[in-house]
C-alpha positions in Angstrom: 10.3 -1.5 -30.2 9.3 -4.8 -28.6 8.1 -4.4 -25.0 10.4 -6.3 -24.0 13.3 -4.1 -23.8 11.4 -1.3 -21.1 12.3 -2.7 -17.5 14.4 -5.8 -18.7 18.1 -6.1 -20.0 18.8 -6.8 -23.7 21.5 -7.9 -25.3 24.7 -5.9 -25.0 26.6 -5.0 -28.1 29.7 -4.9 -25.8 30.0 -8.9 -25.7 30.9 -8.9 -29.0 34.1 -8.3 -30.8 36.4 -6.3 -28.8 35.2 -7.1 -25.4 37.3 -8.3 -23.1 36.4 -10.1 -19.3 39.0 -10.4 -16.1 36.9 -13.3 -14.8 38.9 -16.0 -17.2 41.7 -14.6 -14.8 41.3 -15.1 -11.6 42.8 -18.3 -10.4 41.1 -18.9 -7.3 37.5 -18.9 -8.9 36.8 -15.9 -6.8 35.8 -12.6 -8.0 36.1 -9.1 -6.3 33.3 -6.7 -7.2 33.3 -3.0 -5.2 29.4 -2.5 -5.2 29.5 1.4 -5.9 26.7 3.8 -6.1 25.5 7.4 -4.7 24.1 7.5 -1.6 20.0 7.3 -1.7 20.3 4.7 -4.3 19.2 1.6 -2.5 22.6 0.0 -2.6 22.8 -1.5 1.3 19.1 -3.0 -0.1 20.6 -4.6 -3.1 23.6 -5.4 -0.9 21.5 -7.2 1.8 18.9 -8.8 -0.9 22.1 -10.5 -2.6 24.2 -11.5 0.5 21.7 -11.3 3.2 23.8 -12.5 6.5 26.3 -13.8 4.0 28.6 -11.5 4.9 31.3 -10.1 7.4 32.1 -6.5 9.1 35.5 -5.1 9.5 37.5 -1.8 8.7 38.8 -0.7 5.8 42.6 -0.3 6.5 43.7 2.8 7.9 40.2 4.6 8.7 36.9 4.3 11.2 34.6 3.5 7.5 33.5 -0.5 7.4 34.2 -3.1 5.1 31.3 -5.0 4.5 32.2 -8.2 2.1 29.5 -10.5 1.1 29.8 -13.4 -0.5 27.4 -14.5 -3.7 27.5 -17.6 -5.7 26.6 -17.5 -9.8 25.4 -21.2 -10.8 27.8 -22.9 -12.9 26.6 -22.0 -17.2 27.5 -23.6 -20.5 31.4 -23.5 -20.1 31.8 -21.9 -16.9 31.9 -23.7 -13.4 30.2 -21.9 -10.3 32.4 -18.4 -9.7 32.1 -17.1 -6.1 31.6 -13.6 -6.0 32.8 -11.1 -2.8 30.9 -8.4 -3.1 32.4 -4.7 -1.3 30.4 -2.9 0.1 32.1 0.4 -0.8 30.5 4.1 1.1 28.0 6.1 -0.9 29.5 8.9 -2.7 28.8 11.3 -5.2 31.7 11.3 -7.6 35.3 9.3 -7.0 37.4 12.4 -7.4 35.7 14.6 -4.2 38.1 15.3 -1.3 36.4 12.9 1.2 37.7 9.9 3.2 35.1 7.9 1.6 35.9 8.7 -1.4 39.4 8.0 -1.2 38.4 4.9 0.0 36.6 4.2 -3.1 39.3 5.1 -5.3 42.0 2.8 -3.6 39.6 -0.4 -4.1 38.7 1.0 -7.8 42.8 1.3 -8.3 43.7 -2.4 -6.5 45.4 -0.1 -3.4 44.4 -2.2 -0.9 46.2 -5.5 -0.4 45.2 -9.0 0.8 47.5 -9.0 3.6 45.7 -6.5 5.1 41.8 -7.4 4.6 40.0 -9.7 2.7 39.7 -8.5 -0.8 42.3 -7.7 -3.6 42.0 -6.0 -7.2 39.0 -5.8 -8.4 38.2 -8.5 -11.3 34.9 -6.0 -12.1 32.8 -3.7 -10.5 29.1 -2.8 -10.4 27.8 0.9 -10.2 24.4 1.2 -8.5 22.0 3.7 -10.6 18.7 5.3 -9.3 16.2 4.9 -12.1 14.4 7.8 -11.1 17.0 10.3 -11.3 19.4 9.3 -13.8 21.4 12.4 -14.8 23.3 12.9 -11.3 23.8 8.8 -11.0 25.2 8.8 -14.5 28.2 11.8 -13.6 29.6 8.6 -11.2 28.8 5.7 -13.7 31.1 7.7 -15.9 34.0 8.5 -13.8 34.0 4.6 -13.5 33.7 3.9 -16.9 36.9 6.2 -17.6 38.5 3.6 -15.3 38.8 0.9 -17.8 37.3 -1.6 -15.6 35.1 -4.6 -16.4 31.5 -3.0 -15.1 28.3 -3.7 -14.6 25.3 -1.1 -13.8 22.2 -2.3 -12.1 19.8 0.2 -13.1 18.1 0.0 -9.2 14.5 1.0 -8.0 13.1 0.4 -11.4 9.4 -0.1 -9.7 9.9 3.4 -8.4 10.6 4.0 -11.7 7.6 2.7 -13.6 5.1 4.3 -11.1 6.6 7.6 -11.7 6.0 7.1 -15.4 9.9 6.7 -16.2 10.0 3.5 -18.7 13.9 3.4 -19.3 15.0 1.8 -22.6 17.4 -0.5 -21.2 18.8 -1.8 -24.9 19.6 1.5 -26.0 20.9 2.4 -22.6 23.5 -0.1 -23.1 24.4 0.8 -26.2 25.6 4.4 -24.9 27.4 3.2 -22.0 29.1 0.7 -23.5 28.2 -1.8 -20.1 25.8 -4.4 -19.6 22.9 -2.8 -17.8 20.8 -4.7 -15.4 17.2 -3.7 -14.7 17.1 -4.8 -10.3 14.6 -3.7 -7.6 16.6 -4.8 -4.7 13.4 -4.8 -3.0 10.7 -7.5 -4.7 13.8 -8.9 -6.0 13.4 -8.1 -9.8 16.6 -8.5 -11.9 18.6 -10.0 -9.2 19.8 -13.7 -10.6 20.2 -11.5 -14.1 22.4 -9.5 -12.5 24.2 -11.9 -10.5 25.0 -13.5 -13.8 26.3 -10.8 -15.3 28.9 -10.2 -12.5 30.4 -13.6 -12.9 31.6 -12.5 -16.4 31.7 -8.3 -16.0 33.1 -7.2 -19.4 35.4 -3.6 -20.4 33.2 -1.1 -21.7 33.6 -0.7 -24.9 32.8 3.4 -24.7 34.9 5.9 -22.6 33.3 9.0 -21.4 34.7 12.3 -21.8 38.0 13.5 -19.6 37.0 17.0 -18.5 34.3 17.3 -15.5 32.6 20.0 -17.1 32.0 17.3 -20.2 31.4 14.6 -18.4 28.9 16.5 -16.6 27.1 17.4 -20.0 27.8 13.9 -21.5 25.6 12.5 -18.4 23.0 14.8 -18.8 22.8 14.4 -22.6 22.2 10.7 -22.3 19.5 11.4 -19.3 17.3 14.3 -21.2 16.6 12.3 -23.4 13.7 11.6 -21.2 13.6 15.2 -20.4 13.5 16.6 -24.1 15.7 19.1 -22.8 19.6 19.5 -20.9 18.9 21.1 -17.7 21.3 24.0 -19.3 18.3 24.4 -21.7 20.6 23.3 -24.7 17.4 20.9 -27.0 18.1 17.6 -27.8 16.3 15.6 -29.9 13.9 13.3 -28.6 15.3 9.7 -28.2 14.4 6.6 -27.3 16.3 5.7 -23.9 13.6 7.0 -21.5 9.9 6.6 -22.7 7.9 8.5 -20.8 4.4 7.9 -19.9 1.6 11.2 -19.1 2.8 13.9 -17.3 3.3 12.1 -14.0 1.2 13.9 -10.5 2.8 15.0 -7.7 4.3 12.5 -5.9 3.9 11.5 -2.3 7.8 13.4 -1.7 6.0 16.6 -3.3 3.4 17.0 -1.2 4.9 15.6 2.1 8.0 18.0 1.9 6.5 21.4 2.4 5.2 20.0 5.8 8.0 18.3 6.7 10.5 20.2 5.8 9.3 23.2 6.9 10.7 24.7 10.4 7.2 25.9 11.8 5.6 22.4 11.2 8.8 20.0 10.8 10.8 21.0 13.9 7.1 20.0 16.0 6.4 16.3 13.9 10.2 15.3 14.2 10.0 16.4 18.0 6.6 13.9 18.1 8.3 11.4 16.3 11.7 11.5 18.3 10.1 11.1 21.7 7.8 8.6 20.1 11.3 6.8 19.1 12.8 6.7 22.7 9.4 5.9 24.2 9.2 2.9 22.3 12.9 2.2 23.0 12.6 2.6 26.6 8.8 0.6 27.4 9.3 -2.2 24.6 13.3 -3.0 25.4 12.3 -2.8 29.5 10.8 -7.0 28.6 13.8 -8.1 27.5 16.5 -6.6 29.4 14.7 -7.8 32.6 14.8 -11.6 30.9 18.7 -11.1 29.8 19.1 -9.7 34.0 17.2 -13.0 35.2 18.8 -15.3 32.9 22.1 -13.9 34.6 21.0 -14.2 37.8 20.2 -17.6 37.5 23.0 -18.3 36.0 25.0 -16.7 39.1 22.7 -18.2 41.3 23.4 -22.2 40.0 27.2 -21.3 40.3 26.7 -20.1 44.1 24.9 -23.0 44.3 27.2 -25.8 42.5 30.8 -24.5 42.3 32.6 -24.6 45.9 33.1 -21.4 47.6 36.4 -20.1 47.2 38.6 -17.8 43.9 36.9 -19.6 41.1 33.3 -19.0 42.4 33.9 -15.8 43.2 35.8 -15.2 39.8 32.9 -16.6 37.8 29.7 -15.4 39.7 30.8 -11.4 40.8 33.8 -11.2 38.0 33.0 -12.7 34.7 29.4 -13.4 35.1 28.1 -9.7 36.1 31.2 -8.3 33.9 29.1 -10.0 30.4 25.6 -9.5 32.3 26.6 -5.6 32.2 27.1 -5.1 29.1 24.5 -7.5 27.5 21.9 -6.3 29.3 21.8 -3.4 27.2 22.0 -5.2 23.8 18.1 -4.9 23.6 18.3 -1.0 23.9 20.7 -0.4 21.2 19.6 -3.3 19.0 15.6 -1.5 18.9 17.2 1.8 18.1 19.1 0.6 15.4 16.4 -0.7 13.8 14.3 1.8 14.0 16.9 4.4 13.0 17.6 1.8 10.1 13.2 2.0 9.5 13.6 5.9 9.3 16.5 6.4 7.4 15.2 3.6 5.0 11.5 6.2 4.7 14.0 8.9 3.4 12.8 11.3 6.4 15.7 10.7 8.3 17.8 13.3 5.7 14.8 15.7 6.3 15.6 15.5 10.5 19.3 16.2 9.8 18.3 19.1 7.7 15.8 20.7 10.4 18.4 20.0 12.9 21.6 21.9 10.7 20.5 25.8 11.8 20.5 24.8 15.8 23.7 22.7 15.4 25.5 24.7 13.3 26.7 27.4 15.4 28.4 25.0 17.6 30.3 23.3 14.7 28.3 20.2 14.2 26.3 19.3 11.1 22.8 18.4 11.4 23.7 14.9 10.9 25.2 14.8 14.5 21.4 15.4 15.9 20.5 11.7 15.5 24.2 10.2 17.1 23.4 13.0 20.0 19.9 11.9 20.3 20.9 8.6 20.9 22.8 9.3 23.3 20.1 9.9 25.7 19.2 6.4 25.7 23.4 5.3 25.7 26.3 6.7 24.4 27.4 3.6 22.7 24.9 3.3 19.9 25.3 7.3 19.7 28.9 7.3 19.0 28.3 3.8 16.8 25.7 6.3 14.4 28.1 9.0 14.0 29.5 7.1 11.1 26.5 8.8 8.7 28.5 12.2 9.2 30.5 12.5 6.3 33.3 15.4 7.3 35.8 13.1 9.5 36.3 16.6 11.6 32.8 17.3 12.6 32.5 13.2 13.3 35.2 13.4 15.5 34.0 16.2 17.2 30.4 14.4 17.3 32.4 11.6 19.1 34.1 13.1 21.6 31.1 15.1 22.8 28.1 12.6 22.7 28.8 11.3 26.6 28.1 14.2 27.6 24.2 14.0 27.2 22.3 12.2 30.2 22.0 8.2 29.7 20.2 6.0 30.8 23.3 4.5 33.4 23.3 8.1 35.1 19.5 8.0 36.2 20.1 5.6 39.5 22.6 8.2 39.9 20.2 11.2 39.3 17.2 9.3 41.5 19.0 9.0 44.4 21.0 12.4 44.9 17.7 14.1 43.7 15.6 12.4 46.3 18.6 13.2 49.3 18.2 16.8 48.3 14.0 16.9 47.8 12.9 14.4 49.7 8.9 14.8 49.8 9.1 17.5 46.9 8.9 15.7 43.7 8.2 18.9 41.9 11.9 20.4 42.4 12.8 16.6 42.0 11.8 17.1 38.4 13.0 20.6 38.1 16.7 19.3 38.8 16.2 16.0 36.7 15.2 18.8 33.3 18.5 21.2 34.8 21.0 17.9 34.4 19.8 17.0 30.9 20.3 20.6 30.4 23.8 20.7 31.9 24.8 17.9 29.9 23.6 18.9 26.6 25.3 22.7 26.7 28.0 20.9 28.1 28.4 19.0 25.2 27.8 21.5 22.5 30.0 24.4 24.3 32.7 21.4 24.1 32.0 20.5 20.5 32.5 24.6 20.0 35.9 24.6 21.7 37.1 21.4 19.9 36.4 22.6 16.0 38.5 26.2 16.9 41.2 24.1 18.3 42.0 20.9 18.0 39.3 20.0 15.7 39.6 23.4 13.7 38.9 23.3 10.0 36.1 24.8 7.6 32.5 22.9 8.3 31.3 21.4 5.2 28.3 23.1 3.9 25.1 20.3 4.7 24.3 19.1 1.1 22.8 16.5 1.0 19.6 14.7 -1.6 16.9 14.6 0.2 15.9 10.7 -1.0 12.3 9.7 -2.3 10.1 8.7 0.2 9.1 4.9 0.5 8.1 1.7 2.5 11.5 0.8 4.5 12.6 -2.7 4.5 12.2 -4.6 7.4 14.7 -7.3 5.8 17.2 -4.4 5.5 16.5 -3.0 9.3 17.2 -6.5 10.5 20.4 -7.2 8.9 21.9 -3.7 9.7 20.7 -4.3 13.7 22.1 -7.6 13.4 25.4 -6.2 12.4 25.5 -3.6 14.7 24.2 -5.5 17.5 27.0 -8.5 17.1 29.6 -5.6 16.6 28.6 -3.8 20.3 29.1 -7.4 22.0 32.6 -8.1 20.3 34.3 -4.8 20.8 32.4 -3.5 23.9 31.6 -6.9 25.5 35.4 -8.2 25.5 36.7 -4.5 27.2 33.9 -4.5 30.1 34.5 -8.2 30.5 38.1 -7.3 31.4 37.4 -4.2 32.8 35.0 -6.0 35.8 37.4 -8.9 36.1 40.0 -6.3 37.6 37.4 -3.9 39.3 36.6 -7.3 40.7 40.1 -8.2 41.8 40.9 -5.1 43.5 37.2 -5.0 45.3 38.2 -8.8 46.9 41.6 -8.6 47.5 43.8 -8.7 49.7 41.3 -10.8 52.1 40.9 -9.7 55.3 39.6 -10.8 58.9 35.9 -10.1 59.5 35.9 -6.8 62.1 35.3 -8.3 65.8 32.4 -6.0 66.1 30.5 -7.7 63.4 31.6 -10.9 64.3 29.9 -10.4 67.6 26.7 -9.5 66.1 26.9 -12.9 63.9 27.6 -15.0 67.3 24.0 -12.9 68.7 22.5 -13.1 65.7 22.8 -17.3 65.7 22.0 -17.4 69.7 18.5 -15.2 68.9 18.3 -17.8 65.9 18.0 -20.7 68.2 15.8 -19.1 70.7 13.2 -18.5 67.8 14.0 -22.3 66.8 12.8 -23.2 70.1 9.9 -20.2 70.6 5.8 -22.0 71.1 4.5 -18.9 70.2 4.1 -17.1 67.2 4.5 -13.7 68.1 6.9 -14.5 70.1 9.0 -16.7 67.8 8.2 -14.3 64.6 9.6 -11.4 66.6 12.7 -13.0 67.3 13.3 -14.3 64.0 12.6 -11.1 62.7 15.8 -9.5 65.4 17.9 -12.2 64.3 17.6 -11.6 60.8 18.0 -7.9 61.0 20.8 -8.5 62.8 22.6 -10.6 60.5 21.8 -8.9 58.2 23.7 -5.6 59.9 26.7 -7.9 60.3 27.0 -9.0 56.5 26.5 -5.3 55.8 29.3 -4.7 58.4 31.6 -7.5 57.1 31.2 -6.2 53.2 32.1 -2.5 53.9 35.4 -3.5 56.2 36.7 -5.6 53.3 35.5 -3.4 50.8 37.9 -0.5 52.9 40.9 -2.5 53.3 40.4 -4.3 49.6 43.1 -2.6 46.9 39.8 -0.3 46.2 39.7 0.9 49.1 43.1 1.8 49.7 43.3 3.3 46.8 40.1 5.5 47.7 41.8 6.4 50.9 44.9 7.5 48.9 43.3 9.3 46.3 40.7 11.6 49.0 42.8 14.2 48.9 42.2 14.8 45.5 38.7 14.5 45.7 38.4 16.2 49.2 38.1 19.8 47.8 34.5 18.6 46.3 33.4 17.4 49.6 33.9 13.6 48.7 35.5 11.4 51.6 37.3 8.3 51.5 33.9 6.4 50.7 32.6 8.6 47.9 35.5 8.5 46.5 35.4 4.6 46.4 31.9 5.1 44.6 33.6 7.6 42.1 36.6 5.4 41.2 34.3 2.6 41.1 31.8 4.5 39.0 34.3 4.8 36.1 33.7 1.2 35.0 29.8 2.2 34.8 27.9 4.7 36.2 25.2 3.0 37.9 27.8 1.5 40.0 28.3 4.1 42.3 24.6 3.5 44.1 25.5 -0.2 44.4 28.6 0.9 45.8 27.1 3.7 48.5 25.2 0.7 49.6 28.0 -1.6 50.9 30.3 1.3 51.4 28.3 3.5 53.9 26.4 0.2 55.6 23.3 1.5 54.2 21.8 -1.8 52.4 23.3 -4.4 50.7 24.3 -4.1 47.0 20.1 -4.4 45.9 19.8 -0.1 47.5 16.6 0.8 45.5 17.1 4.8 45.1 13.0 4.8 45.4 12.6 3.4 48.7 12.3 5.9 51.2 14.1 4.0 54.1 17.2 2.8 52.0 17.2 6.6 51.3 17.2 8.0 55.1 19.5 5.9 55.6 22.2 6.8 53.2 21.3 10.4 54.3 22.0 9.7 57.9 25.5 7.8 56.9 28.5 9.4 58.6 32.0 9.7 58.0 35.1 8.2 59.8 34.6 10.3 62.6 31.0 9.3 63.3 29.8 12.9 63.5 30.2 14.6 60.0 27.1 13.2 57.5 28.8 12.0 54.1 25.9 13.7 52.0 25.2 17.2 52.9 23.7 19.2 50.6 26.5 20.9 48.9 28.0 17.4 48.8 25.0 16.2 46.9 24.8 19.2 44.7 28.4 18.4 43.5 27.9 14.8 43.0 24.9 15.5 41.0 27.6 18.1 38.5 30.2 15.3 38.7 28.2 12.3 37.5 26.4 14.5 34.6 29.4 15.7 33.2 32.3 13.0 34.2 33.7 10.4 31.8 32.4 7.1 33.9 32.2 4.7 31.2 34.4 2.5 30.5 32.8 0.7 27.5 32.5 4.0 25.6 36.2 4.9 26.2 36.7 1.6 24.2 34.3 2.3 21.9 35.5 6.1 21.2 39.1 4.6 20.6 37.8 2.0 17.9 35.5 4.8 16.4 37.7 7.4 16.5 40.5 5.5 15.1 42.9 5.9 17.7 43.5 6.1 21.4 44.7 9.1 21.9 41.1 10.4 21.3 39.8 8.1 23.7 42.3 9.5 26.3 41.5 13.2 25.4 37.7 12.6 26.0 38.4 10.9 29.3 40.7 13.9 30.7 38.6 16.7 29.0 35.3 15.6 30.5 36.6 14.4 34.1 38.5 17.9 34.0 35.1 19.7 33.2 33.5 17.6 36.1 35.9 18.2 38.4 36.3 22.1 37.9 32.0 22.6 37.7 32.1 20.1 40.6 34.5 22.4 42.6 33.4 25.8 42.0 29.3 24.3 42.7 30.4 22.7 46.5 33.0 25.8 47.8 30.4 28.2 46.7 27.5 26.5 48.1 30.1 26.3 51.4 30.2 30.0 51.5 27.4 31.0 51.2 26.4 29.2 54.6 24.5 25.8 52.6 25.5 22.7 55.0 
């Protein structure tokens, strides 16, 4: 057989004769073509290598899965002008006919379900099934439940280097021939096979043979065409030797082979994926920390030129503390999520990502949650937007729901100011017990959020968890072209869904913290009148001392009058009134009038509350470092209305600290949960469910701490 038919397509009988094409149809020029394959077979790869940024994110109608359509062009041929090609990006799947929202999915595009009207695709004119070379029987069970569909089809016979290296040198000729399909020979990654393969999708023909009905068959019929590189059925039926896979000497253990016993393993896996996750979120945290503190100074220069050039009054204000802060808020974060997508994207693309959901299965288990929830719940940690983003890799929609709706409950990185500043009211000078209480809120948090995730699947959420099967994937170089699209995508989707809610979101907090405008208090008026008479006496001072001393009272004492002159609007501003109206309710966890300002405030973001405390209690001005000692002593020595009673006594703190690590105070992820979750309603759930738990663990912690005699 010439050489040229191992690795390379030959001509396919099925042109011929009876063969019939759906291209000559379509009117518009433009071609629909569900990309379809098992998951593991580098299909995203192929995806990204033929439409690269070429290509759009939405949702498929009626679930949380996304649409990704790219758009390829096949040069105009003898007889044919260009055809543009819109290639879907359908959800990895093992066969069409499982009971699984992706495959559902699947099998509406296969059948023309899904109208125009509703996304941006229409019947299918072919379709292409993606094949793993190197394990051909279980890709072949889905290439035939295609091929029974009657459509025009394509296979692209994918990670044929793999292939070759294992000492698999596939027959592509006769490969054809059986299927009854053109069969293209592609490495999505050094690009081999790919303008072939575009090619043959501009003019996808019917295949001309039709697998057998029955599973059971169909099953057999797959793995008669792939043991023919075997020499046996893996039901130990013989076959006799043919010529569609030629193999090479008995191949040695591969690099998967002699990794997996180590790190697979729970004695030695559970330590390296331990090494590698903290290795993960240590990179995340130290490299990100550059250019989130460019993204905050681009923003407050930005907020500083339109202090300094639009004129004082609605707009300014509007612009600089509303819209400005609202987009630097959110954007600020886009370096965190963006560097754990990508490297996410780098592990799953190694294959060991599947071997960390399978360590992770035993401890999750038990709780209702699959192993694949350990990553979304790892993430997390850093922020519980990407988390809840990732969940989307769990296939049983019950256990990703459940994933969803528990994932704010681990410790972010918004709650630390929180966590720094109560910790260092109740241990000041004892950073050992510091720490002690920082490991006990990650703690809280986490069994928090699995006892909830426990609850949820025998309730709401109840149904039978899916037994973890999943292919543990070859392992191999990831693709760096791959990680950037996919963080790319994700990155771009986290600014349009989340950016556009917390842009709104700070526009009102913004309103209701300025308005109504009131008078400056007398009392701080006063101070401002001394403050400028001191200013001219250290205009007019000789000596230095003298003059710096004076300066020096005058600015501390304008200083205490701005501080003065923020906190009385901030009480009679719609915030505070409504923190006045709502400290009954928060009065029975120790919380006065302005905590409860920083809670309500909180619930846009966390780390808002310290910025709050700051103007609120007269403390500092909006800057309050948790870390410096004197901003500290002087929050702690902050009273209440009466000017006796201290605001943060310990019990206080103790139930602040239980509030903020188990309270819903994120706006952003409320939106976020409602587009992920499909709906709402589940956005609203979360938000009552974990502001109830806060509030109850909140409760019992202060009037317990009250009786037993802790001030």
């Amino acid at each position: 057989m010439n050489d040229s038919s191992f690795g390379a397509s030959g001509q396919n009988g099925s042109e011929a004769g009876a063969a019939t094409t759906r291209a000559d149809a379509c009117d518009d020029g433009i071609l629909h073509v569900p990309l379809l394959g098992n998951p593991n077979t580098g299909k995203t790869t192929l995806f990204n290598a033929l439409c690269g940024l070429r290509h759009k994110t939405s949702n498929f109608p009626g679930t949380t899965q996304d649409a990704r359509i790219g758009t390829v062009r096949a040069a105009a041929t003898k007889g044919q002008a260009d055809v543009e090609i819109h290639l879907i990006d359908l959800p990895g799947i093992y066969s069409v006919e499982l009971n699984q929202s992706e495959a559902e999915i699947c099998r509406n595009v296969l059948a023309g379900r899904l109208s125009p009207k509703s996304e941006p695709f229409g019947d299918p004119e072919g379709v292409c099934v993606v094949v793993d070379a190197t394990n051909l029987p279980r890709n072949l069970v889905l290439v035939g439940e295609v091929l029974r569909r009657r459509l025009p089809t394509v296979i692209a016979l994918n990670m044929m280097d793999l292939a070759r290296q294992q000492g698999r040198l596939i027959n592509i000729r006769t490969l054809e021939e059986q299927l009854g399909c053109r069969v293209i020979a592609t490495s999505a990654r050094s690009g081999e096979g790919l303008t072939e393969l575009v090619n043959a999708l501009a003019k996808p023909t019917v295949p001309t043979r039709t697998p057998p009905g029955d599973q059971a068959e169909l099953e057999l019929w797959a793995d008669r065409i792939a043991s023919r590189a075997l020499g046996a059925s893996a039901s130990g039926i013989a076959i006799p030797p043919a010529s569609t896979v030629v193999p090479s000497a008995l191949p040695k253990p591969s690099l998967t082979d002699r990794l997996d016993p180590i790190l697979v393993s729970p004695w030695t896996g559970v330590p390296i994926f331990a090494a590698i996750m903290v290795g993960l979120f240590y990179t995340i945290f130290s490299v990100a920390h550059f250019p989130m503190d460019w993204i905050d100074a681009i923003f407050a220069f930005t907020t500083g030129l339109i202090d300094a050039y639009v004129p004082a009054g609605i707009l300014r204000d509007l612009l600089s503390h509303g819209i400005v802060t609202g987009v630097g808020a959110t954007v600020i974060f886009v370096p965190q999520i963006c560097l754990l997508f990508f490297l996410i994207s780098l592990l799953e693309d190694t294959g060991y990502l599947a071997r960390a959901a399978l360590l992770m299965d035993r401890v999750l288990r038990p709780f209702g949650l699959p192993g694949h929830a350990f990553v979304p719940l790892l993430s997390s940690h850093a922020c519980a937007l990407p988390g809840i983003m990732s969940a989307r890799v769990i296939p049983d929609p019950r256990e990703r729901l459940a994933t969803i709706l528990v994932a704010p409950f681990m410790t972010c990185s918004a709650r630390l100011p929180v966590y720094v500043l109560v910790t260092s009211l109740l241990f000041r000078d004892r950073p050992l017990l510091a720490g002690i209480a920082f490991v006990g809120c990650y703690a809280l948090g986490a069994a928090a959020g699995l006892f909830s995730a426990l609850i949820a699947r025998r309730t709401l959420l109840k149904g039978k968890s899916r037994p973890m099967v999943l292919e543990l994937p070859t392992y191999k170089l990831p693709s760096l072209r791959t990680a950037a699209i996919t963080t790319f995508d994700r990155g771009w989707m986290f600014l349009k869904n989340a950016g556009t809610n917390i842009l709104a979101i700070c526009i009102v907090l913004w309103w209701l913290g300025s308005y109504p405008q009131v008078a400056p208090p007398a009392d701080a008026l006063l101070q401002q009148q001394q403050a400028a008479e001191l200013q001219q006496i250290a205009d007019a001072e000789t000596v230095p001392d003298k003059k710096q001393f004076t300066q020096s009272q005058a600015d501390a004492m304008n200083a205490a009058a701005e501080r003065r002159i923020a906190a009385h609007a901030k009480e009679n501003a719609y915030i505070g009134r409504i923190g006045k109206a709502m400290e009954p309710v928060f009065a029975p966890l120790g919380y006065d009038w302005q905590l409860t300002i920083g809670v309500m405030t909180s619930f846009a973001a966390r780390e808002v509350f310290v910025s709050t405390m700051a103007v609120v209690v007269r403390a500092g001005d909006e800057d309050l470092d948790p870390s410096d000692a004197g901003a500290v002593a002087s929050v702690q020595a902050a009273t209440r209305s009466d000017g006796i009673t201290p605001i943060f006594t310990t019990a206080t703190c103790w139930s602040i600290l239980v509030y903020f690590v188990l309270a819903m105070q994120c706006l952003p992820t409320l939106a976020v949960t409602a587009r992920e979750a499909g709906s709402p309603r589940w956005a609203i759930l979360q938000f009552l469910w974990m502001s109830g738990v806060a509030y109850l663990f909140a409760f019992v912690t202060f009037q317990v701490l009250r009786a037993a005699g802790v001030s």
